[in-house]
VMD Tcl script that draws the C-alpha trace (Angstrom):
set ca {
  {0.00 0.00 0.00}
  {2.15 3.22 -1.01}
  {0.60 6.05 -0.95}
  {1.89 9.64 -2.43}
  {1.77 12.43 0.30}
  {-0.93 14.35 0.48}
  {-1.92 17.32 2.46}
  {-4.32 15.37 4.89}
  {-1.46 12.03 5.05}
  {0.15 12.61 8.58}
  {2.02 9.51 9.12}
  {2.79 7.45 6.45}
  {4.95 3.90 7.22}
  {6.54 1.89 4.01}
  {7.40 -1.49 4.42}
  {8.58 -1.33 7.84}
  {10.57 -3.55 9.81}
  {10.96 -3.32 13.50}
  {12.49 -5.39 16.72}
  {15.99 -5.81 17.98}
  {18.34 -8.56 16.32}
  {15.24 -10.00 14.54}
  {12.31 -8.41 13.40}
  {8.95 -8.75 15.65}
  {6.86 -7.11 13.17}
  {7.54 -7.36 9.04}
  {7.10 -5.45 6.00}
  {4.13 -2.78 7.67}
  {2.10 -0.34 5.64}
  {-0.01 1.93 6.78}
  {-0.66 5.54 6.84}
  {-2.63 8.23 9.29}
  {-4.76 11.29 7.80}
  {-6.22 14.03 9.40}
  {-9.08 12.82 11.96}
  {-8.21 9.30 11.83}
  {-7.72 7.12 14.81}
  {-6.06 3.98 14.62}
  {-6.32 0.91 17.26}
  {-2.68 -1.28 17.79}
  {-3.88 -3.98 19.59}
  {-2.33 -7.80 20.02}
  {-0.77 -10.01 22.63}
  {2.16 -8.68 25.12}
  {5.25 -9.69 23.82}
  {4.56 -9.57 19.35}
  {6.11 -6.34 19.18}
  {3.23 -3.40 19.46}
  {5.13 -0.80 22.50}
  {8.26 -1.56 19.92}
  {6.23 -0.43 16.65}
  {5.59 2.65 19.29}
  {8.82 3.61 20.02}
  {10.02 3.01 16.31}
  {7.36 5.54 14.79}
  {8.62 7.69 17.45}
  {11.70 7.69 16.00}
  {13.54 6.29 19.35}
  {15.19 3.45 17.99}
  {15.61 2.94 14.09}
  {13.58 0.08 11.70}
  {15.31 -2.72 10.86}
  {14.23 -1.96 7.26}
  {11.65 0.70 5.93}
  {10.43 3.97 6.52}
  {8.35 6.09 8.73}
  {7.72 9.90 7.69}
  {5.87 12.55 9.38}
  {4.09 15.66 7.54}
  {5.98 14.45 4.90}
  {9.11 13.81 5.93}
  {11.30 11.05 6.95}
  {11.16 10.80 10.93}
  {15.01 11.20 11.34}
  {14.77 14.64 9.50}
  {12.06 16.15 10.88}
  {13.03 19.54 12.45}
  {12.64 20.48 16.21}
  {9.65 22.79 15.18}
  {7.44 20.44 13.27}
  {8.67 17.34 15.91}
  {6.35 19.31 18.57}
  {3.42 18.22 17.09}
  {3.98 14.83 17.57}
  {2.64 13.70 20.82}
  {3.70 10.89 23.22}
  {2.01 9.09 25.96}
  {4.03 6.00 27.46}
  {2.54 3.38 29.40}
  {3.42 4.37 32.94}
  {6.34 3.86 34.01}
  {7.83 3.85 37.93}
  {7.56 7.47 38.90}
  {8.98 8.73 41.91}
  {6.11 10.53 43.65}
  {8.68 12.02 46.50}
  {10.22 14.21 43.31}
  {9.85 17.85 45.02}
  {7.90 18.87 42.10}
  {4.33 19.93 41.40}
  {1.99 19.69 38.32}
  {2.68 23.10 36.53}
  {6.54 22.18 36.42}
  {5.84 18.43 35.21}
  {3.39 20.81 32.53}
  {6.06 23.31 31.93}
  {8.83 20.89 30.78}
  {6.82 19.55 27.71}
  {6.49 23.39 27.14}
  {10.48 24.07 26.90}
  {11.18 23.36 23.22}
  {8.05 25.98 22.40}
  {9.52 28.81 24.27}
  {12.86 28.21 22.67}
  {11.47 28.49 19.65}
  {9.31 31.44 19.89}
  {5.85 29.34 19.61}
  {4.44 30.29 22.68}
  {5.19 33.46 24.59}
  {5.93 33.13 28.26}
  {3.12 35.99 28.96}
  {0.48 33.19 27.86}
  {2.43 30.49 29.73}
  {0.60 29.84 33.16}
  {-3.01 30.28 31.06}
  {-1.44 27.60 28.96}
  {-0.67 25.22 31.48}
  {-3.93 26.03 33.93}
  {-6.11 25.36 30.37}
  {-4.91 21.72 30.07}
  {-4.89 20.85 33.43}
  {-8.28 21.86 34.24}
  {-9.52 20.10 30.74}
  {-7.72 16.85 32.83}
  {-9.60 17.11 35.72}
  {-6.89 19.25 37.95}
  {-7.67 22.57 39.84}
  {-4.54 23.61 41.28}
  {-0.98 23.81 39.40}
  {0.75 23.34 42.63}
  {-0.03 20.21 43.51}
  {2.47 18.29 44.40}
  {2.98 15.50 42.30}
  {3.67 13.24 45.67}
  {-0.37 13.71 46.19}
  {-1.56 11.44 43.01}
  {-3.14 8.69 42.48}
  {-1.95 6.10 40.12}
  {-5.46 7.32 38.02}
  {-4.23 10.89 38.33}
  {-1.06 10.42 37.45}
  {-2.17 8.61 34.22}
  {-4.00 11.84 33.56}
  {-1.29 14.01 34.01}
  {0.74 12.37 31.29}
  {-2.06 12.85 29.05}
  {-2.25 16.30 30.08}
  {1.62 16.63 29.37}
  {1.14 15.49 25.74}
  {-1.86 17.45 24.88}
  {-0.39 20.71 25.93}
  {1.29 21.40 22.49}
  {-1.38 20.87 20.74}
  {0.06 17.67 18.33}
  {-1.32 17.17 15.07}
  {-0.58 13.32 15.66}
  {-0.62 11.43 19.42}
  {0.50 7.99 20.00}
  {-0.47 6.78 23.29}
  {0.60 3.19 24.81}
  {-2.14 1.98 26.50}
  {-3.42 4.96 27.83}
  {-6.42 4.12 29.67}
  {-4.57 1.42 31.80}
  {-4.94 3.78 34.89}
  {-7.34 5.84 33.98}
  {-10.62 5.25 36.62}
  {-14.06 4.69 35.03}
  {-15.46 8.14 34.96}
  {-12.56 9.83 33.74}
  {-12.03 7.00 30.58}
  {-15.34 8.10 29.44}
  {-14.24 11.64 29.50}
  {-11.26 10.58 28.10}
  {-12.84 9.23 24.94}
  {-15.03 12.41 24.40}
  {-11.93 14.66 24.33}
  {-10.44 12.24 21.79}
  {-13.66 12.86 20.02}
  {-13.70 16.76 20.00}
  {-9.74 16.81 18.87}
  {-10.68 14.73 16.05}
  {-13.60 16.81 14.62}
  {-10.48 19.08 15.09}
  {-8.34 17.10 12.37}
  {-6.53 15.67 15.00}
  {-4.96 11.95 15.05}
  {-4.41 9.31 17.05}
  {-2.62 6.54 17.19}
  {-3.83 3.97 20.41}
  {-1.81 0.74 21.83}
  {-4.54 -0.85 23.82}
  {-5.84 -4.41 25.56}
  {-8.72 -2.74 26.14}
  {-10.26 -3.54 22.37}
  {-13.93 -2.91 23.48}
  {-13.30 0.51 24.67}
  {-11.43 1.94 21.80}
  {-13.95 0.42 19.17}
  {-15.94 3.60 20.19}
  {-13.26 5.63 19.06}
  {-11.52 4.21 16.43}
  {-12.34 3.95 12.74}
  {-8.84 2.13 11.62}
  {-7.65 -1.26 13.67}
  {-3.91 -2.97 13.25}
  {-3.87 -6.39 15.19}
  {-0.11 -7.86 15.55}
  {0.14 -10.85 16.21}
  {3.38 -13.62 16.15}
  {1.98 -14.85 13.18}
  {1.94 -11.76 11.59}
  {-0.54 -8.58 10.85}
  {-3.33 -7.89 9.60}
  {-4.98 -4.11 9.03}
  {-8.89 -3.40 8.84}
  {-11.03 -0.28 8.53}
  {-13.41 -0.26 12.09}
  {-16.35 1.25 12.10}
}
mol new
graphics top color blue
foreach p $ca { graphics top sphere $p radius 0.5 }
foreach p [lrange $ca 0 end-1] q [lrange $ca 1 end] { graphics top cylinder $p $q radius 0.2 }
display resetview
């Protein structure tokens, strides 16, 4: 399936190759447009958190491409890079970190200052915006105060602050308590009327089939790509 870029293609992968010494998933094509969301699902172990971080452009195919906004993901430039957004499956966080929500906020922020796309005038309304659209009232909180469900939303928060064109998020309801996932889902909705992607790792196959309209299932045999309604 190759596909010429097109305005609305946002990620576009061409017979890509990824694992470590051998390759976990083979010869993958697929691309993203504008609006689309797209379910990764599959057992633990066939290779889905490693298609993550190789779209991400942390560790290289074994053969292939991936591009972003039409470009190859090891060229694209700091300033187009910030619209690619990242939410990891949580990871061992120490809550005793003397820090509070508006500086775990302000970090993702960094690399928009620096380059001039957000003025530090607008910066705390920034920051206070996304929080409160997360559920949080209060910037300082110290981070030692979460819950693991609070946490989970915090990382969201962190990768929805700059606004990305494109978010890939390993399993990122995992946490996330029952009230909140619905809200969750309805913010993925609004971004997407938007133009916005996604791009969802997930066990949880019943709860993104409200949200997704594209599903990739990897498997150890293999993979296997269908449109979802």
């Amino acid at each position: 399936m190759s596909v010429m870029f097109d305005d609305s293609i946002i990620l576009s992968v061409e017979n890509l190759s990824v694992g470590y010494e051998k390759p976990l998933v083979s010869n993958l094509r697929f691309f993203v447009r504008e609006g689309d969301c797209l379910g990764i699902v599959g057992p633990n172990g066939a290779g889905k958190s490693t298609l993550v971080r190789t779209l991400l452009g942390l560790i290289p195919p074994l053969s292939g491409s991936v591009s972003f906004l039409g470009e190859k993901m090891e060229e694209v430039k700091p300033e187009k890079r910030i619209r690619l957004g990242y939410v990891p499956q949580r990871t061992t966080v120490d809550l005793s970190f003397p820090v509070n929500l508006r500086d775990v906020i302000y970090v993702s922020l960094v690399n928009k200052l620096r380059l001039n796309m957000l003025s530090s005038s607008t910066l705390d309304d920034v920051i206070r915006s996304v929080l409160n659209r997360f559920g949080f009232d209060d910037p300082n909180t110290p981070l030692r105060k979460l819950s693991g469900g609070q946490l989970q939303r915090l990382l969201i928060a962190r990768a929805f602050v700059n606004e990305p064109i494109l978010t890939i998020m390993d399993e990122p309801t995992s946490n996330l308590d029952p009230a909140f996932t619905e809200r969750f889902y309805e913010i993925l909705a609004q971004e997407k009327e938007k133009g916005n992607a996604f791009i969802l790792v997930s066990h949880d196959v019943e709860g993104i089939s409200r949200i997704v309209n594209k599903c990739l299932t990897i498997s150890f045999e293999g993979w296997e790509l269908k449109d979802h309604a």
